[in-house]
N, C-alpha and C positions, 0 to 999 in steps of 0.2 A: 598461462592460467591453469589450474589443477580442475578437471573437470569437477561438478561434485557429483559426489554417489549418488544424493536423493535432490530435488528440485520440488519444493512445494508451494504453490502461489492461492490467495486466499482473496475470493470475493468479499466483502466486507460491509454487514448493513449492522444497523443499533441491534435489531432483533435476532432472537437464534435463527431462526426461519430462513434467514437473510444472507448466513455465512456459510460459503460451499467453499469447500477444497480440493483441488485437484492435484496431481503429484507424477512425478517422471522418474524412474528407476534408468539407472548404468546397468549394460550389462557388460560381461566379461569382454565383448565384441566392440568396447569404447561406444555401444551406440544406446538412445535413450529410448524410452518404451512409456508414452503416457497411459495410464488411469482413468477410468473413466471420475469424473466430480463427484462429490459425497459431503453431505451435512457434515459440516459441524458438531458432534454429538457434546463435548467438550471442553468450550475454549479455554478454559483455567491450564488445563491439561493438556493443550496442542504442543507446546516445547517437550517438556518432559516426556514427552510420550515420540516424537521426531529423537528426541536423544539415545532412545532406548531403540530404534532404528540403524541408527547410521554404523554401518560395519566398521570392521577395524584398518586403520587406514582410512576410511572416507571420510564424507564429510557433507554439508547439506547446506543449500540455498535457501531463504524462506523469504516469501513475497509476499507483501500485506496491500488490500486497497484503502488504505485509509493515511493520512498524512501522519510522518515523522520527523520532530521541526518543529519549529518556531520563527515567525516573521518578525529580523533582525530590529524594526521600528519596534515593535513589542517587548522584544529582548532589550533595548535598549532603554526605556521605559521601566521594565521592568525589574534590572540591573541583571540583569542575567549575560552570563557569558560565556555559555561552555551547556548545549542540550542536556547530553547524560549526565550530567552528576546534578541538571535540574530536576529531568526527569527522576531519578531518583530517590528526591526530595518531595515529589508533588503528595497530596492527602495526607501530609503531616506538616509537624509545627507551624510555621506563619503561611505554611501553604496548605493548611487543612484544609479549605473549603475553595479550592481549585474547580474539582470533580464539580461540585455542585452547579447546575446549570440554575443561572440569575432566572428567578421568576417575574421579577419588574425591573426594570432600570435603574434604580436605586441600588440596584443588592449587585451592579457591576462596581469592580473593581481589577486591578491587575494583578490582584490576586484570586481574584474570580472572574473569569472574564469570558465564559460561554455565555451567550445571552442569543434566542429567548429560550424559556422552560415550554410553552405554548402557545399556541397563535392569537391574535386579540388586540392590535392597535401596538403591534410590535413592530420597530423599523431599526435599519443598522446604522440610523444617526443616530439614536440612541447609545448603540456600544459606542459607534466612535467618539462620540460625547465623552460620554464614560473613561473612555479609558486617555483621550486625549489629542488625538488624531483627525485628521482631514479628509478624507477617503478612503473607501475599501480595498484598492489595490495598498494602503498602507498597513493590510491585513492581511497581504498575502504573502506567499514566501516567492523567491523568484521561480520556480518552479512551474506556480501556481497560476502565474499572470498568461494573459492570453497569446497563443502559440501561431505560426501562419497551419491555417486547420483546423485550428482547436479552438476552444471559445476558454474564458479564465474559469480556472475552478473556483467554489464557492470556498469566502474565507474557511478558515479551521472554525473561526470564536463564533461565526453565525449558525447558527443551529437550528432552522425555519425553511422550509420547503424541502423538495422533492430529492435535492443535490446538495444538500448538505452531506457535512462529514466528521462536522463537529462530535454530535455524539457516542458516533461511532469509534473514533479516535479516543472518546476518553475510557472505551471500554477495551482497546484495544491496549493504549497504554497501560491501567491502571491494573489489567486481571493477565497481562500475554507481556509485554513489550517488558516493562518496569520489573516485575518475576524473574524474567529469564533473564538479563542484567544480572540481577540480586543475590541469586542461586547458583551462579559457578562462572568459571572462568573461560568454562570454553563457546561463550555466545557473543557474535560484534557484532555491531552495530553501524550498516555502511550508510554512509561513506565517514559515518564521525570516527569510526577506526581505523579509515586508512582506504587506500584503492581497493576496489574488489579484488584485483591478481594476487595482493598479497594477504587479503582478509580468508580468503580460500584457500585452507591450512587443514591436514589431517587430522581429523576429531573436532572440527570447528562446525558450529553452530552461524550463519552468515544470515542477519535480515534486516529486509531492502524493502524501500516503499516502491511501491507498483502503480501502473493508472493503465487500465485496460484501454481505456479512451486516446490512450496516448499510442498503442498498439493497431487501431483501427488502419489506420495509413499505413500499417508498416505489410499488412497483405490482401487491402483493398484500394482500388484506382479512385472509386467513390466513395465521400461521406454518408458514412452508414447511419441510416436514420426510420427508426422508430423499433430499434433492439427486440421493443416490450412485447412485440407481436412475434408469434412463433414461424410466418410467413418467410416473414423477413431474416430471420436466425436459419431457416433452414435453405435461403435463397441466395446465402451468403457460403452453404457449406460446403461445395467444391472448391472454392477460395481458400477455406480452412484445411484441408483437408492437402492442395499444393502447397501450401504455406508449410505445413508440417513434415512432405515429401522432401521439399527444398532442402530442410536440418536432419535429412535421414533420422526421420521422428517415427517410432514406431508405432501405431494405435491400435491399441487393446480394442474388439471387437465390440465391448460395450459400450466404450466411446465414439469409436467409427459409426453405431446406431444411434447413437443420441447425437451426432453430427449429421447424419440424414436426416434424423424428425425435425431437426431443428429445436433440441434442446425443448423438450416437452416439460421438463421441470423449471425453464424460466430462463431469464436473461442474466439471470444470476450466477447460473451454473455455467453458462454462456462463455459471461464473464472471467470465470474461472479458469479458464482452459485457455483463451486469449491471452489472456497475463503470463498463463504459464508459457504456452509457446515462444510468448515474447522475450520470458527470461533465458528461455533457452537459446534464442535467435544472439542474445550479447553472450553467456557462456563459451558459445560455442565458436566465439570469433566472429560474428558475421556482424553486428553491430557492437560500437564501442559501449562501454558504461555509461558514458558519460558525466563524469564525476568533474566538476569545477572546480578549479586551483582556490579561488576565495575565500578565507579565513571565516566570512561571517556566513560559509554556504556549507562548508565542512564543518563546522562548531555549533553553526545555530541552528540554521533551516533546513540542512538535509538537501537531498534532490531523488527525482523519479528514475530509477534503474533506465538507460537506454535512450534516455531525453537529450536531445544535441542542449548545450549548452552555447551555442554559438550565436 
């Protein structure tokens, strides 16, 4: 697998506030050098602006936390057969009002199938009603469903409480994902383009769904639990800190201080730099991709960089 030049993994909330990036430069010495995390100033602009980076001969990873995919009950409902060339398609002709998140249950469809707009006597028998389905893991992608460790992630199409990712996803698609597709040839889309070893190509553009939550185990013995508190982020950070020793990971000094306070600007930025380690943890050989042979897992739903599929 061709190391890449640049490595950038992105926390990912609805709001700007929400979206921190962090990033790992190659040096000459084959060895990686993290950044310390940084707002989001403009995500319209995040691709194009990574492209105007990557040197000549290299090439760039990009991790997103927010689902890429679609859950193949859905897809099949929906007649959909193949993500990118749906994605493609989404906020025009019979799929104009995708985007739109349902503000009552009435305005779900499968062609509009985010539901709710706001809180108020809103429940997910409602969508599944709607759209025609028996349960919520019939909303999820297999990815998504619950891991030994891990609890199930919250559908894509529910968009109501704390963990959702619904709408973030549609901002991610609709202004970052679906663009960089649009605008040139040199951006894939893993795993719908193929295994990571051979999507990681000189001048190529590489982006992968991430789940930092999915990362927690990979350099902690215990379930890490209550992130939101900066205690807890900063009692966790000689853990961090081996963890990133172990990948001859090098840390820029302003990150190595924001690993001591414990990440004083949030669990966000937290975030950020988990994911990214993590992607670095499979680049680097030390964990596989884990990419599923599946026709409905490579075409429809996608999977989380680093996930055993087993």
């Amino acid at each position: 697998m061709m190391l890449p030049s640049h490595i950038y993994h992105s926390d990912w909330g609805t709001a700007a506030n929400k979206r921190w990036l962090a990033r790992v430069t190659l040096g000459s010495d084959d060895r990686y050098t993290a950044h310390a995390p940084a707002l989001i100033e403009d995500h319209v602009d995040l691709i194009p602006s990574i492209r105007m980076q990557i040197d000549d001969g290299g090439c760039a990873l990009v991790g997103f936390d927010f689902p890429i995919g679609i859950p193949a009950s859905y897809a099949r409902l929906a007649g959909v057969t193949a993500f990118k060339p749906f994605l493609r398609e989404l906020g025009n002709g019979e799929w104009a009002d995708f985007y739109n998140v349902a503000t009552v249950r009435s305005e779900i469809s499968l062609r509009r199938p985010f539901y709710p707009f706001s809180p108020g006597g809103k429940r997910q028998a409602h969508l599944l009603e709607a759209l025609g389905l028996n349960e919520i893991d019939d909303l999820r992608r297999e990815c998504e469903k619950k891991q030994p460790g891990r609890r199930a992630a919250c559908s894509l199409f529910w968009t109501l409480g704390a963990n959702q990712v619904g709408k973030g996803a549609i901002v991610g698609w609709r202004d970052v994902v679906a663009p960089a597709l649009n605008n040139g040839k040199d951006v894939l889309l893993w795993p719908f383009d193929g295994d990571l070893s051979n999507s990681l190509q000189p001048g190529k553009i590489v982006i992968a769904e991430t789940y930092p939550a999915e990362c927690y185990g990979w350099f902690l013995q215990e379930p890490l639990r209550g992130k939101g508190k900066q205690e807890v982020r900063r009692a966790v950070g000689s853990h961090l800190t081996k963890w990133a020793a172990s990948l001859n990971l090098g840390l820029e000094p302003a990150l190595h201080g924001m690993i001591e306070n414990g990440f004083p600007e949030g669990d966000d930025a937290f975030d950020a730099v988990v994911g990214l380690i993590g992607m670095i943890e499979v680049v680097t050989g030390k964990r596989k991709p884990g990419e599923p042979s599946e026709d409905r897992i490579q075409n429809l739903e996608g999977w989380i960089l680093g996930q055993s599929h087993d």
